[in-house]
PAZAPA-4460 file (N, C-alpha, C; in steps of 0.05 Angstrom, whole numbers, plus 32768, in hexadecimal, padded with zeros to 4 digits):
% residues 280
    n_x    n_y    n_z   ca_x   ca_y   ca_z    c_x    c_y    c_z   seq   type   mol
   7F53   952E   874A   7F52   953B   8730   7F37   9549   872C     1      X     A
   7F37   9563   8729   7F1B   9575   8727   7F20   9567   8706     2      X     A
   7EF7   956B   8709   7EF1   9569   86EB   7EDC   957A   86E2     3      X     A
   7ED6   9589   86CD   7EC5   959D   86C4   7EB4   9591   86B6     4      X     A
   7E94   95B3   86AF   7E85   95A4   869C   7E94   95A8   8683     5      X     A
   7E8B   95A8   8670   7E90   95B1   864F   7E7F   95B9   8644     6      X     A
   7E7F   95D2   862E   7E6C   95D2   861D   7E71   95E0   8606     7      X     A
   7E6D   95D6   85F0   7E7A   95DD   85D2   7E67   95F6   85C2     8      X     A
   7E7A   9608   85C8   7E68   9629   85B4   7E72   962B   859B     9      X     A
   7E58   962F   858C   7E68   9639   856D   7E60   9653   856E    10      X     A
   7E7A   9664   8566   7E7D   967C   8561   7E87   9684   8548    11      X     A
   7E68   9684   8538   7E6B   9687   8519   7E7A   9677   8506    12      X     A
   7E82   9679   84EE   7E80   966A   84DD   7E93   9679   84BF    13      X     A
   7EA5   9663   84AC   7EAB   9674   8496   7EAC   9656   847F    14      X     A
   7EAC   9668   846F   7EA4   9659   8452   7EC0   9658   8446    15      X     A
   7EC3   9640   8442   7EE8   963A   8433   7EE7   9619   8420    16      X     A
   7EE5   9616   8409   7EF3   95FD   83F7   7EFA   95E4   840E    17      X     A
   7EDC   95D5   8407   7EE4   95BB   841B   7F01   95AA   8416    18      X     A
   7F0E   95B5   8400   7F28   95A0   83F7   7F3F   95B6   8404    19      X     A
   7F39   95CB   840E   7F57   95D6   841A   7F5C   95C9   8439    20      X     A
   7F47   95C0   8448   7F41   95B2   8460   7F40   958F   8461    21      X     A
   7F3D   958B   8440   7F3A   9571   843D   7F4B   9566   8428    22      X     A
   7F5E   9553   8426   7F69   954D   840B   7F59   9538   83FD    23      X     A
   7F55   953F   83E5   7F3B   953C   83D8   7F25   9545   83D4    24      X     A
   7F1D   9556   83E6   7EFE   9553   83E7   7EEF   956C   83D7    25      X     A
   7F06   9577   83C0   7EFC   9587   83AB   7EF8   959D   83B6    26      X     A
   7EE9   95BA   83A4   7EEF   95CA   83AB   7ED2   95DB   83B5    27      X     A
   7EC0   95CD   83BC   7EA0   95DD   83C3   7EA2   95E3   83DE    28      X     A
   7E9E   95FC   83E1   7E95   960C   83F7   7E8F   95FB   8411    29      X     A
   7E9A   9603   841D   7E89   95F3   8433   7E92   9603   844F    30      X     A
   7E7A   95FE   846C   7E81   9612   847C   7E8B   95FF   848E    31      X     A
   7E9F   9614   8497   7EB2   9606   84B2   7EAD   961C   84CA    32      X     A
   7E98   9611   84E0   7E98   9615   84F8   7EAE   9625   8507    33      X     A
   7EAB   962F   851D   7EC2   9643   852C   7EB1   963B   8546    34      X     A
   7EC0   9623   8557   7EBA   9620   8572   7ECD   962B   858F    35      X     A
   7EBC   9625   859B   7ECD   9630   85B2   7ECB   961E   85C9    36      X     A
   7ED4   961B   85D9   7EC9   9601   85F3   7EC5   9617   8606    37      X     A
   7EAB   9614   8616   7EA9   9619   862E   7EB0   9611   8646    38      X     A
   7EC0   960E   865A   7EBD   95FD   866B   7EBF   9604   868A    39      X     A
   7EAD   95FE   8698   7EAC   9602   86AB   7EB5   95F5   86B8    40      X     A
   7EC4   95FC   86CC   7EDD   95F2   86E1   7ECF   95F9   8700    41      X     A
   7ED1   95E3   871A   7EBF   95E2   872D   7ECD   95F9   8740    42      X     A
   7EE9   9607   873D   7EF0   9619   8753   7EF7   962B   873E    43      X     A
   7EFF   962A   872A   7F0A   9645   8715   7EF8   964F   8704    44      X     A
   7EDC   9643   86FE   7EC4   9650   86F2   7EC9   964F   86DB    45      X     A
   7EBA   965B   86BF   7EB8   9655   86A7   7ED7   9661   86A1    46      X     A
   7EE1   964F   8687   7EFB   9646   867F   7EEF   9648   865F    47      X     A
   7F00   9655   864C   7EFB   9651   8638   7F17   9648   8625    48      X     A
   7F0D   9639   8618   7F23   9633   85FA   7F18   963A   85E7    49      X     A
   7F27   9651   85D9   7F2A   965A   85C4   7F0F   9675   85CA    50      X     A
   7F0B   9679   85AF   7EF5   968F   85B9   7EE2   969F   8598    51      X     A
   7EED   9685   8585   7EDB   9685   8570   7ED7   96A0   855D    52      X     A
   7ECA   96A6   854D   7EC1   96BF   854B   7EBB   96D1   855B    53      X     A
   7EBC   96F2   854D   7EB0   96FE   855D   7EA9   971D   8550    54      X     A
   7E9A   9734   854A   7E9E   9745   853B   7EBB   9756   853F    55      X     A
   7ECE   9754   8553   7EE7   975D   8549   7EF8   9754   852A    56      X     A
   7EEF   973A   852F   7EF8   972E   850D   7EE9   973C   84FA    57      X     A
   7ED8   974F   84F8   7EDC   975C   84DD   7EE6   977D   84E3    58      X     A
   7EE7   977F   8500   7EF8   979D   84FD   7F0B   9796   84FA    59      X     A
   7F1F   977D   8503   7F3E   977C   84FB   7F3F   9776   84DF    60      X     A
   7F2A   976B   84CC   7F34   976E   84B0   7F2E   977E   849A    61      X     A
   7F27   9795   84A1   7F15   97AB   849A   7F24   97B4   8486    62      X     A
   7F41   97B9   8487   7F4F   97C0   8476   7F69   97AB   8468    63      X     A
   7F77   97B0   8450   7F88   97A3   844A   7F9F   97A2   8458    64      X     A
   7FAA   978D   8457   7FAD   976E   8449   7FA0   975F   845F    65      X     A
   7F90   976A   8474   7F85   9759   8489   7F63   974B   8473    66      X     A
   7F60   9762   8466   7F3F   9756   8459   7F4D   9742   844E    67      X     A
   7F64   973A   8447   7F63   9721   842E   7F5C   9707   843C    68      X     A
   7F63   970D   845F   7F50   96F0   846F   7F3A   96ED   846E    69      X     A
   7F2A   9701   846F   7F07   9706   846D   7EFE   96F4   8451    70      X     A
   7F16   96FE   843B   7F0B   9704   8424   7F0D   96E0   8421    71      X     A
   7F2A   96D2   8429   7F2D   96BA   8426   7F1A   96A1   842F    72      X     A
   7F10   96B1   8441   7EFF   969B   845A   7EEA   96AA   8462    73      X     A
   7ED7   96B4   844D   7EC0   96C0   845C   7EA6   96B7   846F    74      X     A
   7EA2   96CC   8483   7E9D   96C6   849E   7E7D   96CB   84AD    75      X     A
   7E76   96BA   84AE   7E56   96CA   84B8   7E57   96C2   84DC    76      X     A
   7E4B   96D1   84E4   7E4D   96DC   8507   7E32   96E2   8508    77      X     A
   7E22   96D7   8511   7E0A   96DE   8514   7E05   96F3   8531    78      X     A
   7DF0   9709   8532   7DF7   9718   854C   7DF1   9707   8563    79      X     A
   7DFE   9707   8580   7DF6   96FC   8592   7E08   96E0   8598    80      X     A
   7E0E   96DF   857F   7E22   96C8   857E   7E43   96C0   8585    81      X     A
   7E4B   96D4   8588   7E68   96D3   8590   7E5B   96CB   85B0    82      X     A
   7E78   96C1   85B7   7E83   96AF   85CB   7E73   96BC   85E6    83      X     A
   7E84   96DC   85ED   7E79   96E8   85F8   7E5B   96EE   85FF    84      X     A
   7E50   96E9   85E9   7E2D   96EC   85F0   7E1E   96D7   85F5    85      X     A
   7E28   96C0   85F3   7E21   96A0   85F0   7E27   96A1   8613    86      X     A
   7E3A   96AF   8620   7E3A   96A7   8637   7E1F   96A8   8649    87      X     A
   7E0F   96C0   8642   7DF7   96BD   8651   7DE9   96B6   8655    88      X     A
   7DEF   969C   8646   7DD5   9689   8646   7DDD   966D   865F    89      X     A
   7DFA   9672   8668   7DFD   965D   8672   7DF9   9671   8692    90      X     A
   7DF4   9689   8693   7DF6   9697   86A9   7E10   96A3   86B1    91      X     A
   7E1D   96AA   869D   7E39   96B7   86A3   7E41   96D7   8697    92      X     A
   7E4E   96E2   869C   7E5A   96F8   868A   7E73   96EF   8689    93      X     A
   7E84   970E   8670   7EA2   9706   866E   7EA8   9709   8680    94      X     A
   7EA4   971B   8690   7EB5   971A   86AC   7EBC   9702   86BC    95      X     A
   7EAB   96EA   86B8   7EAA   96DE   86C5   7EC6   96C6   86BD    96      X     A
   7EC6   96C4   86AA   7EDF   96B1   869E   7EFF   96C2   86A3    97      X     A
   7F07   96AF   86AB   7F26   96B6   86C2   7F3C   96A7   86AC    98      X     A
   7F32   969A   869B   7F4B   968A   868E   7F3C   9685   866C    99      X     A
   7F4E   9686   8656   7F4D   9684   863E   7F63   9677   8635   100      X     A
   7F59   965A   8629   7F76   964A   861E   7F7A   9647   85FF   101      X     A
   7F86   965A   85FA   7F8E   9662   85D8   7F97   9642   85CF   102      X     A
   7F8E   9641   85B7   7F9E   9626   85A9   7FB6   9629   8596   103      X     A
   7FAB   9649   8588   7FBA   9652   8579   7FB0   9671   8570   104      X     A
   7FC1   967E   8567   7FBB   969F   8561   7FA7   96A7   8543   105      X     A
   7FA2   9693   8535   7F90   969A   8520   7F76   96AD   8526   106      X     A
   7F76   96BB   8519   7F5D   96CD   8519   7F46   96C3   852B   107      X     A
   7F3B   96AE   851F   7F21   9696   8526   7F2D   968D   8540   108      X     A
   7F38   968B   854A   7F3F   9684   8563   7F3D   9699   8577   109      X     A
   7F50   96AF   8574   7F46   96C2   857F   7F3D   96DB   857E   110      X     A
   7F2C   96E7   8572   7F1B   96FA   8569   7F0C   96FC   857F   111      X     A
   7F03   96F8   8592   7EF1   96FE   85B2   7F06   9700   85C9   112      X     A
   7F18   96F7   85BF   7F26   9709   85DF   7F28   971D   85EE   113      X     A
   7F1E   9732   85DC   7F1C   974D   85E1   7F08   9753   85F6   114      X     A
   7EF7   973F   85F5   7EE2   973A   8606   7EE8   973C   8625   115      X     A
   7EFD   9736   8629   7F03   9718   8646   7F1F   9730   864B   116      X     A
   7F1F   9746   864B   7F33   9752   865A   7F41   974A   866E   117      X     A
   7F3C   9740   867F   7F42   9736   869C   7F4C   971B   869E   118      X     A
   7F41   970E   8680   7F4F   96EF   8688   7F64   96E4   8680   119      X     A
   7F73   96DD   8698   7F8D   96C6   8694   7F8F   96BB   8671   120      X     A
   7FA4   96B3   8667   7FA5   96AE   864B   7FB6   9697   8651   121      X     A
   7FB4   9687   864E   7FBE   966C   8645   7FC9   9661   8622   122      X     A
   7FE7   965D   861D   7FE8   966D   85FE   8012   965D   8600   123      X     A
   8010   9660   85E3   802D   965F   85E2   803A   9670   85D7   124      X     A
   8050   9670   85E9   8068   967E   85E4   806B   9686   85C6   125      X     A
   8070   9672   85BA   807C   9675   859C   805A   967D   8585   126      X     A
   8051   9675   8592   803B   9673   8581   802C   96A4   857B   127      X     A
   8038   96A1   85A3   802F   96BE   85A1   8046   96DA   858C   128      X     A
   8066   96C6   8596   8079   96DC   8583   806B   96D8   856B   129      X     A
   8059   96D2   855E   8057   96C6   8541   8043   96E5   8539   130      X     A
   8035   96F4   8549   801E   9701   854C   8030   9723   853A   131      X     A
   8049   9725   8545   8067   9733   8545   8071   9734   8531   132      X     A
   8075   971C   8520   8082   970E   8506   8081   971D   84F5   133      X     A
   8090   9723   84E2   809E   972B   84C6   8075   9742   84C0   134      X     A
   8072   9741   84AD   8066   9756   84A0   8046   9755   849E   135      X     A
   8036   9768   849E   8016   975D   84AB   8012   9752   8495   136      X     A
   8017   9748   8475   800F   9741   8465   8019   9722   846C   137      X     A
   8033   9721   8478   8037   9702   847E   802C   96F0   8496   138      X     A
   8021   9704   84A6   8015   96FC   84BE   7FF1   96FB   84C1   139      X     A
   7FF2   9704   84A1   7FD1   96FB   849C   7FCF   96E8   848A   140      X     A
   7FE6   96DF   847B   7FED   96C2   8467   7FE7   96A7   8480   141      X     A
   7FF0   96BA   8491   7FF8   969B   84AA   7FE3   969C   84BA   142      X     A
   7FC5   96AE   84B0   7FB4   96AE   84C0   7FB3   96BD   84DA   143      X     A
   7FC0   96D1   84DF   7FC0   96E0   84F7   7FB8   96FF   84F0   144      X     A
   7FB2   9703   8504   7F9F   9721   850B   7FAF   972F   8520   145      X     A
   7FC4   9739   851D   7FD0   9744   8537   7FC1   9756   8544   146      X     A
   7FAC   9761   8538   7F9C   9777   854E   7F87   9765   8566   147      X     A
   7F82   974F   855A   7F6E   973F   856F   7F80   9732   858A   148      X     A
   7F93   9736   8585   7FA0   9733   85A3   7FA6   9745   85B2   149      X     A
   7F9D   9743   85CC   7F9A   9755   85DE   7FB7   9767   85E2   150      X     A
   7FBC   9783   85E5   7FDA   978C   85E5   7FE9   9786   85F4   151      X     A
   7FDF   9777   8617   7FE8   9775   862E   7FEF   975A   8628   152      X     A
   7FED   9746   8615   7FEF   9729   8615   8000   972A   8622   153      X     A
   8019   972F   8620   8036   971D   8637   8033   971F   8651   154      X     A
   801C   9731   8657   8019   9739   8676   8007   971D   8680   155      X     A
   7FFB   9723   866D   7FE2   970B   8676   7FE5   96EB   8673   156      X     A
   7FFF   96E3   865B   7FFF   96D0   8658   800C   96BD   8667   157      X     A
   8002   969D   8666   8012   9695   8675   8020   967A   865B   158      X     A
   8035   9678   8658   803E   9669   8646   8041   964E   8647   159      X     A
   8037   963A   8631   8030   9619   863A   8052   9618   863B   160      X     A
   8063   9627   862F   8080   961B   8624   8090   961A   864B   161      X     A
   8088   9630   8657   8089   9637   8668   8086   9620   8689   162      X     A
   8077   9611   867F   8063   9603   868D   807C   95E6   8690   163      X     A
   8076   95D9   86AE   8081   95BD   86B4   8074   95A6   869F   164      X     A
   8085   958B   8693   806B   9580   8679   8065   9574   8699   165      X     A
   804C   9565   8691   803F   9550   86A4   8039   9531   8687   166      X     A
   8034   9521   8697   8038   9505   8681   8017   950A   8683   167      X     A
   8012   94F6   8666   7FF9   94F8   8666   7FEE   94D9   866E   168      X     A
   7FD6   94D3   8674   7FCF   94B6   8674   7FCE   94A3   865C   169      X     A
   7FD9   948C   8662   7FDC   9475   8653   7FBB   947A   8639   170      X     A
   7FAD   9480   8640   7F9A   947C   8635   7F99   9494   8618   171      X     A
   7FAA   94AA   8615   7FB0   94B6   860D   7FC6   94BF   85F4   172      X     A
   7FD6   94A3   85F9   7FE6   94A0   85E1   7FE4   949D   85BD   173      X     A
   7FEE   94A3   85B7   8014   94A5   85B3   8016   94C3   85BE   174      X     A
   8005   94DC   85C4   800D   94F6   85D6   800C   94E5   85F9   175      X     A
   8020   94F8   85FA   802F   94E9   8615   8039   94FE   8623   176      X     A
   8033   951B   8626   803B   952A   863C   802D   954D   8631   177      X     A
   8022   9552   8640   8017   9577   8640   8025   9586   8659   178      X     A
   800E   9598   865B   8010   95A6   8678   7FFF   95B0   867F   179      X     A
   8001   95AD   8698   7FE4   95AF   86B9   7FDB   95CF   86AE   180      X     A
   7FC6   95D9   86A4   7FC7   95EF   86B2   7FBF   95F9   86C2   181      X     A
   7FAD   95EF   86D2   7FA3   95F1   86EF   7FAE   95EC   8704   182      X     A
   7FC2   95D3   86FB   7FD1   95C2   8710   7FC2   95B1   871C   183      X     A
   7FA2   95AA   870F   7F90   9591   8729   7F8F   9586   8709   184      X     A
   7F94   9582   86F8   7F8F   9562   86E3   7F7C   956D   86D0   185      X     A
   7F72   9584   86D5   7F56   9586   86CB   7F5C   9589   86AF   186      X     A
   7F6F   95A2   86A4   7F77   95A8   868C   7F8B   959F   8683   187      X     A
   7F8C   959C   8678   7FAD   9597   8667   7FB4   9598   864A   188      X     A
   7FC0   95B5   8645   7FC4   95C0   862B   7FDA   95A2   861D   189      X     A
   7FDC   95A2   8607   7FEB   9589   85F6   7FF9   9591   85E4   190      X     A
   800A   9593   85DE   8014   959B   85C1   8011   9595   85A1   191      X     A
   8009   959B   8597   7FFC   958C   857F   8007   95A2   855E   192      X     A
   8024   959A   855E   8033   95AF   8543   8025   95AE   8527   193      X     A
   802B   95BD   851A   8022   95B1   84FE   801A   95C8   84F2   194      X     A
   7FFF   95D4   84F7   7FEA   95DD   84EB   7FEF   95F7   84F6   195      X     A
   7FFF   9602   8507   8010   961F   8501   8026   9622   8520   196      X     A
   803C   9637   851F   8049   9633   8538   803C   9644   8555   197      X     A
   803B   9626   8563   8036   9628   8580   8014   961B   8584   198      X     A
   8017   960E   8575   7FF8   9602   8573   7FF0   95EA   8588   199      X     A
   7FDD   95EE   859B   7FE0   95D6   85AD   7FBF   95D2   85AF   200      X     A
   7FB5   95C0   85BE   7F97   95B7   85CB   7F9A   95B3   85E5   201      X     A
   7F83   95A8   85E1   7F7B   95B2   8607   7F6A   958D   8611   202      X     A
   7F7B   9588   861F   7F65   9569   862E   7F57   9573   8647   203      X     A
   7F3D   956D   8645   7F26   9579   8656   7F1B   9565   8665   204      X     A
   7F1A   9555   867F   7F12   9545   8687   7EEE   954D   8699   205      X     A
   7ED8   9543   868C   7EC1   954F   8694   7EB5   9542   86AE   206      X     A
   7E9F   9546   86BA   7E98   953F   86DC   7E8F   9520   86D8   207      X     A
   7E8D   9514   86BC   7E8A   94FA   86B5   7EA4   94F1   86B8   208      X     A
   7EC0   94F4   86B3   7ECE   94EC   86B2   7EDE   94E5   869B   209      X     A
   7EC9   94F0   8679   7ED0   94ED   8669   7EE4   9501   8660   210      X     A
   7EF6   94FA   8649   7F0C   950C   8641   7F00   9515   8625   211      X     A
   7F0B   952F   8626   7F04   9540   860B   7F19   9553   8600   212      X     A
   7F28   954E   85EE   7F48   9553   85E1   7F3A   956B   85D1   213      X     A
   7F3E   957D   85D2   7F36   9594   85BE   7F53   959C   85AC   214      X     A
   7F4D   9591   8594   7F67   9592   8586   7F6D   95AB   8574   215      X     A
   7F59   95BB   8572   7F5D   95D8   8569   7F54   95CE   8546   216      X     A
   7F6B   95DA   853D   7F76   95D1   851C   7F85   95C3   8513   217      X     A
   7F8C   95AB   8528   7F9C   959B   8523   7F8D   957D   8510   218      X     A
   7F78   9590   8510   7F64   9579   84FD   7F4C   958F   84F7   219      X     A
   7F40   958F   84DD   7F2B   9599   84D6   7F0A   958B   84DC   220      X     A
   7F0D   957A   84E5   7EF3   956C   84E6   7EFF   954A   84F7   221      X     A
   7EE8   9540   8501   7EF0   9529   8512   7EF0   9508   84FC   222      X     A
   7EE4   9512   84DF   7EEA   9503   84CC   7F04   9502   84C5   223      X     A
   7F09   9517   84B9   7F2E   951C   84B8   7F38   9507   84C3   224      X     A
   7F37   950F   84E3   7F47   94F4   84FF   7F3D   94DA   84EC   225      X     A
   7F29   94D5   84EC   7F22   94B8   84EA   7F32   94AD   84D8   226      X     A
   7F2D   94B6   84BB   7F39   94AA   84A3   7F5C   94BB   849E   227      X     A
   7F66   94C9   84B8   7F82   94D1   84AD   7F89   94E0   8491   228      X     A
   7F77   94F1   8492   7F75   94FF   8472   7F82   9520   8480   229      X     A
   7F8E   9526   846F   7F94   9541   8479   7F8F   9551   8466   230      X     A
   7F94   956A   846A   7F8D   9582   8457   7FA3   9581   8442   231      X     A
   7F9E   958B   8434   7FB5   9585   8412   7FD4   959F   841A   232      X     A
   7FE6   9598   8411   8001   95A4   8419   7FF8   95BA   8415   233      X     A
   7FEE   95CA   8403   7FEE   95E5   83FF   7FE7   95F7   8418   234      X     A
   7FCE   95E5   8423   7FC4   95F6   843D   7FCF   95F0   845A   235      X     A
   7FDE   95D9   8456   7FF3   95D1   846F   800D   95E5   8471   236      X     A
   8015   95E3   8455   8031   95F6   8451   8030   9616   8454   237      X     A
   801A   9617   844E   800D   9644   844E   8011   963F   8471   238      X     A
   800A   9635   8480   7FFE   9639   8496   8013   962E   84B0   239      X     A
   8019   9617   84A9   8039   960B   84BC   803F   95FE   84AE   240      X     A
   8044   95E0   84BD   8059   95CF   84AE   8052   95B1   84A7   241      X     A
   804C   95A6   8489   803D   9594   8489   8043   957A   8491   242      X     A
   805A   9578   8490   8069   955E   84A2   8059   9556   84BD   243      X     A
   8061   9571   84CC   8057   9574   84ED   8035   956F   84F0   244      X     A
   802D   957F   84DD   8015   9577   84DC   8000   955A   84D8   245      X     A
   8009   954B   84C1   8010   9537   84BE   8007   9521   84DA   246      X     A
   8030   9529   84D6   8026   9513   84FE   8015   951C   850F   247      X     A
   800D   9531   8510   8002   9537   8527   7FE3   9525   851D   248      X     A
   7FD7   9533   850D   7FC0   951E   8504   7FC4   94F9   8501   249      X     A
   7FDF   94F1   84FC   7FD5   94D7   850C   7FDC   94D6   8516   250      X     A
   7FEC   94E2   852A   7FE1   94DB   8546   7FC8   94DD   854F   251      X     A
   7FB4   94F1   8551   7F9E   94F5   8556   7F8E   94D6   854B   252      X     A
   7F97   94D1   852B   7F8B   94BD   8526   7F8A   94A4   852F   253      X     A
   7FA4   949A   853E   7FA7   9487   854D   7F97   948C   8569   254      X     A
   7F98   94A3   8571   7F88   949F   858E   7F6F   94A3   858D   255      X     A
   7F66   94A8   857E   7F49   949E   857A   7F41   9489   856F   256      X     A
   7F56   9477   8564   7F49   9463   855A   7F50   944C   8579   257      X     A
   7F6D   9453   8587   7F66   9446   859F   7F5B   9449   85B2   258      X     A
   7F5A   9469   85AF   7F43   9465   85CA   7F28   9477   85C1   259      X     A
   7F13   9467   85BF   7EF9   946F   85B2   7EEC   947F   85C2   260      X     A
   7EF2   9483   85E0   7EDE   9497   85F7   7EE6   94AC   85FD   261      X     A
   7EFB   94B7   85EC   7F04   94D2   85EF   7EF8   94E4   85D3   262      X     A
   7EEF   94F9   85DD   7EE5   950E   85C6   7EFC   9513   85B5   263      X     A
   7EFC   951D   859D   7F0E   9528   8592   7F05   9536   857F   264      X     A
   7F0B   954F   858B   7EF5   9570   857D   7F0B   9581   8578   265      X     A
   7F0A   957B   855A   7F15   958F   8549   7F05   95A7   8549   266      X     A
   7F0D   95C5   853E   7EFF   95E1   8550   7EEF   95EA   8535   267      X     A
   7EF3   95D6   851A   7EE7   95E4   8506   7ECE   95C6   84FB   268      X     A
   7EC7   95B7   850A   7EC5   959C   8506   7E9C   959A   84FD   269      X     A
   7E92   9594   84EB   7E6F   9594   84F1   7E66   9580   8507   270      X     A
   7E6E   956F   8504   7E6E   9560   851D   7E68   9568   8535   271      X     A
   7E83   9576   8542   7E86   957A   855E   7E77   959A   855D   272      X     A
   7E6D   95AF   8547   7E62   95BB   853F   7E44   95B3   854E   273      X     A
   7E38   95A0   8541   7E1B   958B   854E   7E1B   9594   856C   274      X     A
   7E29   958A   8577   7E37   958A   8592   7E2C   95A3   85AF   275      X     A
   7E27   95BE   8594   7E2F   95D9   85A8   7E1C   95D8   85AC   276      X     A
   7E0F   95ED   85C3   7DFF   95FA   85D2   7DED   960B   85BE   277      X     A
   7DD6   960B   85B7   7DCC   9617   85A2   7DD3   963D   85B2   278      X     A
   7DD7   964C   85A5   7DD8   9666   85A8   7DBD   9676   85AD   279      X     A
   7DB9   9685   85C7   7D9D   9687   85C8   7D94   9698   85B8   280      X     A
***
């Protein structure tokens, strides 16, 4: 089983009501992070999940009904700071990244792909028809940007739905099966419903040996996991489905409470935020 390094980029940042992310936690401002994972892989080279901000997110909302995302969740991007420019510090360009593993189609997720022309897309099926869906005013309710995805996606993508499952290790329960995307153990996208359709994470096993579950939005913060608190119906129901969602957070919550040596990095989290690579 190949194992990679890791390394956690934040790519900018937006200001949103800590109680729409938290039930309870009222309604003051607060900023939620936009990460991305770096990861370098020992024969396939840098690998990214997700891809954070980036200044295409304010040309795709420039006009209506796309500004009412800007307007809802406003966004600071500092220059130098998108994903793409952060690479140079580890000694890479975009060129150099061959694979991108979408968690889900929200703006904040992928707004830098535009970057990475050339790379493989790792992504779901259902999640991408969603990009297509009924009317741009409903497809920016649900958080999507249809111009930030590349036009060639179906060419490029390769679909998790698509994919053989593989079981996951005992150590990893109550989730109990993903899929290889490499085919050597290294990655393995997971399914994780709830928090919109086709939403999955990614298990990242690093050259320590340790595991690192990147759960996207299937949790807002790694407190959330702890205490099983989810975001209040309103913002579960706008966005997917709060039931699904729900479980999916305890689940998360049970596997971290059994197994304590696995990361579990939510993509909007201050925590796992701490975490990144300062931006040079």
């Amino acid at each position: 089983m190949k194992r990679c390094q890791f390394h956690v980029l934040q790519a900018g940042l937006c200001h949103h009501p800590a109680g729409m992310a938290r039930r309870g936690a009222g309604l003051c401002p607060t900023e939620f992070p936009a990460l991305a994972g770096l990861i370098i892989h020992p024969t396939e080279g840098p690998i990214l999940f997700d891809t954070g901000y980036d200044p295409a997110f304010f040309a795709a909302t420039r006009s209506m009904p796309e500004r009412l995302y800007r307007w809802a969740t406003p966004v600071q991007l500092k220059e130098g700071h998108a994903v793409a420019d952060q690479l140079q510090r580890h000694g890479l360009k975009a060129e150099d990244v061959r694979h991108i593993v979408i968690s889900h189609f929200h703006g904040d997720h992928i707004a830098g792909l535009h970057a990475f022309p050339a790379a493989r897309l790792f992504c779901s099926r259902i999640g991408a028809a969603q990009l297509t869906s009924g009317s741009r005013f409903g497809r920016v309710r649900r958080g999507l940007l249809s111009t930030l995805a590349p036009a060639e996606l179906h060419e490029r993508a390769v679909y998790f739905e698509d994919m053989a499952a593989t079981p996951l290790d005992d150590d990893m329960k109550p989730f109990e099966a993903g899929v290889d995307l490499l085919g050597d153990g290294s990655l393995l996208a997971v399914p994780l419903p709830g928090h919109c359709v086709g939403h999955w994470g990614l298990l990242v096993r690093d050259g320590d040996g340790r595991k690192t579950f990147l759960v996207g939005d299937a949790a807002w913060s790694s407190a959330a996991v702890r205490d099983n608190v989810p975001p209040p119906r309103i913002t579960t129901a706008l966005l997917g489905n709060t039931r699904s969602y729900r479980d999916t957070l305890h689940d998360l919550h049970l596997l971290g409470a059994r197994n304590t040596e696995i990361l579990l990095a939510p993509s909007h989290c201050p925590e796992i935020a701490s975490l990144a690579d300062p931006p040079a």
